[in-house]
Backbone as CSV, one residue per row, in Angstrom:
resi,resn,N_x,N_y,N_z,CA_x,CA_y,CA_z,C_x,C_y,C_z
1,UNK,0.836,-1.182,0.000,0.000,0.000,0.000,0.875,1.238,0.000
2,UNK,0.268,2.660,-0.743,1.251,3.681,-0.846,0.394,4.848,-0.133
3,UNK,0.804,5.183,0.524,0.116,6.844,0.845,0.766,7.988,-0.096
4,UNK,-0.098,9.004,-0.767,0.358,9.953,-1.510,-0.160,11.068,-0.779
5,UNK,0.314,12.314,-1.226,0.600,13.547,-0.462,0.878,14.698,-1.533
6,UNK,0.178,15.641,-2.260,0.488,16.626,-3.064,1.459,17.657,-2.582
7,UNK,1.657,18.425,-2.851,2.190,19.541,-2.515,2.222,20.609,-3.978
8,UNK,2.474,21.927,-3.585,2.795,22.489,-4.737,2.004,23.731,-5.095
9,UNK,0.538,23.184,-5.044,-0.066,23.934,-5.502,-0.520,25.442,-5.292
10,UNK,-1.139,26.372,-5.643,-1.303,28.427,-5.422,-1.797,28.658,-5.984
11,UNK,-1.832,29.942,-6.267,-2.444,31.265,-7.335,-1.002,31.814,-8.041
12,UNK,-2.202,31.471,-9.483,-0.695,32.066,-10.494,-1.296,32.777,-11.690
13,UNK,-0.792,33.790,-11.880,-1.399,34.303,-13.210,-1.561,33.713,-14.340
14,UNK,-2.335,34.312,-15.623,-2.628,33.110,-16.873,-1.120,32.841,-17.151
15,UNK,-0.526,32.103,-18.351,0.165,32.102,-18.833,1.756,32.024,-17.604
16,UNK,1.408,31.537,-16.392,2.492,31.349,-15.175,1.853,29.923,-15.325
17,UNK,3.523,29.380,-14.330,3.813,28.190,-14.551,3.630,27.847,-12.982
18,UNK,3.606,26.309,-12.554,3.686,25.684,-11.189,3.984,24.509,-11.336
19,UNK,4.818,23.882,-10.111,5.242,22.760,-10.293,4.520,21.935,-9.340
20,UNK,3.909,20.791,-9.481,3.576,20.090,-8.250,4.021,18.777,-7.965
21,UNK,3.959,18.403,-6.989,4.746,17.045,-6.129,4.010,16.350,-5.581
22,UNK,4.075,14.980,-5.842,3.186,13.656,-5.054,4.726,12.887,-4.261
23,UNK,4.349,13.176,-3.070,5.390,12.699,-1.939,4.420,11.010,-2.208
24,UNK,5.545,10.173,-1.809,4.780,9.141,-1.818,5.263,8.124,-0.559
25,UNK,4.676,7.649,0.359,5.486,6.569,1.390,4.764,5.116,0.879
26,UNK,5.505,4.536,1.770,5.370,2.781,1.832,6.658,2.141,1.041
27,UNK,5.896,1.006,0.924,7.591,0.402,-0.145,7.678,0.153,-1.299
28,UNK,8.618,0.152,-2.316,8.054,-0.846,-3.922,7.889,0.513,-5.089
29,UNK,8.473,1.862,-4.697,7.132,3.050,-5.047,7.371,2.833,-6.646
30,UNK,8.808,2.397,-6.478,8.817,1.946,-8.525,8.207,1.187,-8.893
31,UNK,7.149,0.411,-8.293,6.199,-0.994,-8.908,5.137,-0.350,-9.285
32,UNK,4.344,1.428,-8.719,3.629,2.119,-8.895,3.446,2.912,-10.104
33,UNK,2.539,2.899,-11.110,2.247,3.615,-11.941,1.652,5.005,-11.216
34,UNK,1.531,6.115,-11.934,0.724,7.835,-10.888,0.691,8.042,-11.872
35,UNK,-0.414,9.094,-11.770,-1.688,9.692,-12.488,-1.811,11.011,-12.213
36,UNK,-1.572,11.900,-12.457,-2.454,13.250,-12.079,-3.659,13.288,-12.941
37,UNK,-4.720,13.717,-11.769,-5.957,13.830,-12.294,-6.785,15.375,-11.753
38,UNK,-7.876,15.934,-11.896,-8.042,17.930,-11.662,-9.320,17.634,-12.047
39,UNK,-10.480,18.423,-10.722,-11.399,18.053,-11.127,-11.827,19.581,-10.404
40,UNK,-12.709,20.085,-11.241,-12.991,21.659,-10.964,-14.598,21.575,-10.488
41,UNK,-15.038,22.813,-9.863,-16.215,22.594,-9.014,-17.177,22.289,-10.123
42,UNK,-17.757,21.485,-9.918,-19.198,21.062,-10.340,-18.697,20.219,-11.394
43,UNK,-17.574,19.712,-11.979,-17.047,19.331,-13.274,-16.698,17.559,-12.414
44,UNK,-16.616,16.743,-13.378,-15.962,15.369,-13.199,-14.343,15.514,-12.889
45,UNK,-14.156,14.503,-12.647,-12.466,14.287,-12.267,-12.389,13.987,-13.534
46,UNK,-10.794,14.704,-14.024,-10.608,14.129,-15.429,-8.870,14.072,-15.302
47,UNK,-8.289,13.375,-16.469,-7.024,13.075,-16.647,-5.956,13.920,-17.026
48,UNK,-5.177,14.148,-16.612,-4.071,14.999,-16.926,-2.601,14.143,-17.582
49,UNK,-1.887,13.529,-16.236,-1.001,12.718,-17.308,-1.043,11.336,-16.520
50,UNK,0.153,11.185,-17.164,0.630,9.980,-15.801,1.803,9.085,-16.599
51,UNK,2.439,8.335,-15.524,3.685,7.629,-15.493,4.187,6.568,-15.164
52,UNK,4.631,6.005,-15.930,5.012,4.046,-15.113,6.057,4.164,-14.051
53,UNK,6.123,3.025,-13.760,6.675,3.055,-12.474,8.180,3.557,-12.867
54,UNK,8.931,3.300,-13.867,10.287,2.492,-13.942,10.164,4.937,-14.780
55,UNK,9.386,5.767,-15.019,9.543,6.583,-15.900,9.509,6.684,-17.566
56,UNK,9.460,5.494,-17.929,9.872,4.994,-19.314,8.754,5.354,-19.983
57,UNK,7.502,5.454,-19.704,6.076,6.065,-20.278,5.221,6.443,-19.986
58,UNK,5.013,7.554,-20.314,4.328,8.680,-20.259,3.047,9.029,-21.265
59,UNK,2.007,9.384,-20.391,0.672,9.885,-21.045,0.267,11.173,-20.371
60,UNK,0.158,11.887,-21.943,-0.747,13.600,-21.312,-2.322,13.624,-22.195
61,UNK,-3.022,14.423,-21.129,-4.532,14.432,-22.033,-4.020,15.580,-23.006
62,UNK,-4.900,15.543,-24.030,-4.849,16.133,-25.423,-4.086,18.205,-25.066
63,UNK,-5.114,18.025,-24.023,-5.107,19.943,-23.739,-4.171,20.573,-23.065
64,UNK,-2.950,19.096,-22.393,-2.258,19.575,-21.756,-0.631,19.698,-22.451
65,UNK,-0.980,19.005,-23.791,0.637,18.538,-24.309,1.565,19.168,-24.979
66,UNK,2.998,19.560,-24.614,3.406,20.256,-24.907,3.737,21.845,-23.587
67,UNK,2.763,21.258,-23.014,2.568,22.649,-21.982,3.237,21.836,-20.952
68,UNK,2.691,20.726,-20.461,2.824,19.848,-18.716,3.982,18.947,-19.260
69,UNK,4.557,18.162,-18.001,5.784,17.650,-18.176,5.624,16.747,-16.517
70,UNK,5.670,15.406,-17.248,5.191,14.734,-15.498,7.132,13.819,-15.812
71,UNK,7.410,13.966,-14.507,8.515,13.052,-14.344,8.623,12.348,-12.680
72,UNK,9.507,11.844,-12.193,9.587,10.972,-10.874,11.065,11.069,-10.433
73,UNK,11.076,10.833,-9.441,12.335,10.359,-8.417,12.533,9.138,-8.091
74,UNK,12.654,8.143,-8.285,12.000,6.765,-7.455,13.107,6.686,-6.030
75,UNK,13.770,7.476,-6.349,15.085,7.758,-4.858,14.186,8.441,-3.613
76,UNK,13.807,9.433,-4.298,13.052,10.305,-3.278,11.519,10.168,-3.080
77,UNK,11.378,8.893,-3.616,9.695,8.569,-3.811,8.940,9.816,-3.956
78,UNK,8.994,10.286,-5.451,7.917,11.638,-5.641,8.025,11.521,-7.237
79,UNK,6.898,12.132,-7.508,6.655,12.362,-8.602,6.384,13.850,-9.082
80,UNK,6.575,14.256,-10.022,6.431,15.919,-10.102,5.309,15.894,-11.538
81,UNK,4.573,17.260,-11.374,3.810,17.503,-12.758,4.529,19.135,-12.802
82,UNK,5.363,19.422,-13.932,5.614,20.839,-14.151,4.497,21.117,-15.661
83,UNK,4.116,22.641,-15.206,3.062,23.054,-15.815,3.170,24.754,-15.928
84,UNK,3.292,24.807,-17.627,3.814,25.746,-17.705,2.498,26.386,-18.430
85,UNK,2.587,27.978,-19.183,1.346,27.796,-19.820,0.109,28.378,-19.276
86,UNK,-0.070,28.088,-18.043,-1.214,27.944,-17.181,-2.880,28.542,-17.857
87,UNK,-3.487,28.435,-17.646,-4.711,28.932,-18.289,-6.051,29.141,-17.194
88,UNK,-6.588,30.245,-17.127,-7.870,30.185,-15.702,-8.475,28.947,-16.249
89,UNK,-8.707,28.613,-17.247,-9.287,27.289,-17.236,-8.762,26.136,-16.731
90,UNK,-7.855,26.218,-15.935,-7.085,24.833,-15.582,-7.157,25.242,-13.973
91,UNK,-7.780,26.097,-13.710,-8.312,25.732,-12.381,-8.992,24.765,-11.346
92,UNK,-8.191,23.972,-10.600,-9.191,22.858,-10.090,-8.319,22.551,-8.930
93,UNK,-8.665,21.357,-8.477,-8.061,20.698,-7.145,-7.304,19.678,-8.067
94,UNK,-6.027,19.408,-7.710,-5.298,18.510,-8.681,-5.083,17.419,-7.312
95,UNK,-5.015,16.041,-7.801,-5.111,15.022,-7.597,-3.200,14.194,-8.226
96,UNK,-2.947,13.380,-7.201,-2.343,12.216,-7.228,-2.744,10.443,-7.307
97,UNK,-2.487,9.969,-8.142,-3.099,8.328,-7.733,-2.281,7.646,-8.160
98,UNK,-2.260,6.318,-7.287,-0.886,5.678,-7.698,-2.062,3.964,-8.048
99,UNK,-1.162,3.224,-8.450,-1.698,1.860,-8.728,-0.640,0.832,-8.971
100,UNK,-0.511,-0.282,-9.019,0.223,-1.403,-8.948,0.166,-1.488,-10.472
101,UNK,0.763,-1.804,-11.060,1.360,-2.821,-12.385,1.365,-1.362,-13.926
102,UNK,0.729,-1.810,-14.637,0.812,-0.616,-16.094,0.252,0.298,-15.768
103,UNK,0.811,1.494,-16.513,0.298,2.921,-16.063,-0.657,2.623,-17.202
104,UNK,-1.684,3.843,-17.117,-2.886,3.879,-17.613,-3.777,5.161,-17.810
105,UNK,-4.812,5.449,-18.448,-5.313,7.100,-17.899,-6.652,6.990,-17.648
106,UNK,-7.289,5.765,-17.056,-8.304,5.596,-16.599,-8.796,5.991,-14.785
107,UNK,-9.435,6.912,-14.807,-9.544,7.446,-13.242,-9.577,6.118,-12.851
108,UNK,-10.787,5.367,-13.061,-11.443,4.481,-11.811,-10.009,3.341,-11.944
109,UNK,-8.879,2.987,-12.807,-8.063,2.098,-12.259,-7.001,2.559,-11.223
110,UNK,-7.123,3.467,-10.847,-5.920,3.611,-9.882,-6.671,3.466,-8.590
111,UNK,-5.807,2.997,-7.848,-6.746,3.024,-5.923,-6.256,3.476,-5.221
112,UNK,-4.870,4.360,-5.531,-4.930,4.944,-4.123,-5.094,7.009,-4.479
113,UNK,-5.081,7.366,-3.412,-5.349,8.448,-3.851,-4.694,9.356,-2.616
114,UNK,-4.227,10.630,-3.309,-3.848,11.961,-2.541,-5.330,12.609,-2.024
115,UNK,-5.279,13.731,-0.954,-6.297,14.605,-0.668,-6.214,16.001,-1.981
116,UNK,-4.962,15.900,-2.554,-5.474,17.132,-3.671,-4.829,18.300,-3.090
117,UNK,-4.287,19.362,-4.424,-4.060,20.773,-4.109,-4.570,21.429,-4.736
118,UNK,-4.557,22.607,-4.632,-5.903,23.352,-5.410,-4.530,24.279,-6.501
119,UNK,-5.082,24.564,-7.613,-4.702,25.120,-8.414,-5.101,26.469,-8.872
120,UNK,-5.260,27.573,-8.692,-6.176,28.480,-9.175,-5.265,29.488,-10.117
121,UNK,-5.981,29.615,-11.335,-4.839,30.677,-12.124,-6.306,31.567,-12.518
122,UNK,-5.578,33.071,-12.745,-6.044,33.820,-12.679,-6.032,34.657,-13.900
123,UNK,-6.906,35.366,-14.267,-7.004,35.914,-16.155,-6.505,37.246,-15.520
């Protein structure tokens, strides 16, 4: 089992950048695929990127690519999403999730989950 932990997140103007961090404990954290996922008030949780355990592959949703940049530590058990770009539309509570075996960009396969940081960018 992994406990995750965000960090990172503020208020940033449009077109400002933020970096955020999924601290991760327990053991194995390279056997873990993570997910960032951002789900804004009244809106569904939806997908952002995510990463295999080992770093070797990587998935971004369509709106984010080119802009976001997800990478890992497996030393320092963390994972980072840098996000440059920013847009008031990418305002939400951003999410961590980790899961055992292939990374993936399906919310409901991952099981474990962060409490979230909030993201707010500003026009």
């Amino acid at each position: 089992q992994v406990q995750l932990v965000e960090s990172g997140g503020g208020l940033v103007q449009a077109g400002g950048s933020l970096r955020l961090s999924c601290a991760a404990s327990g053991r194995s954290f390279s056997s873990y695929a993570v997910g960032w996922f951002r789900q804004a008030p009244g809106k569904d949780r939806e997908f952002v990127s995510a990463i295999s355990g080992s770093g070797g592959t990587t998935y971004y949703a369509d709106s984010v690519k080119a802009r976001f940049t997800i990478s890992r530590n497996n030393v320092k058990n963390t994972v980072y999403l840098q996000m440059n770009s920013l847009k008031p539309e990418e305002t939400a509570t951003y999410y961590c999730a980790g899961k055992v075996g292939l990374v993936t960009r399906g919310r409901d396969d991952y099981d474990y989950w962060g409490q979230g940081t909030q993201v707010t960018v500003s026009s």
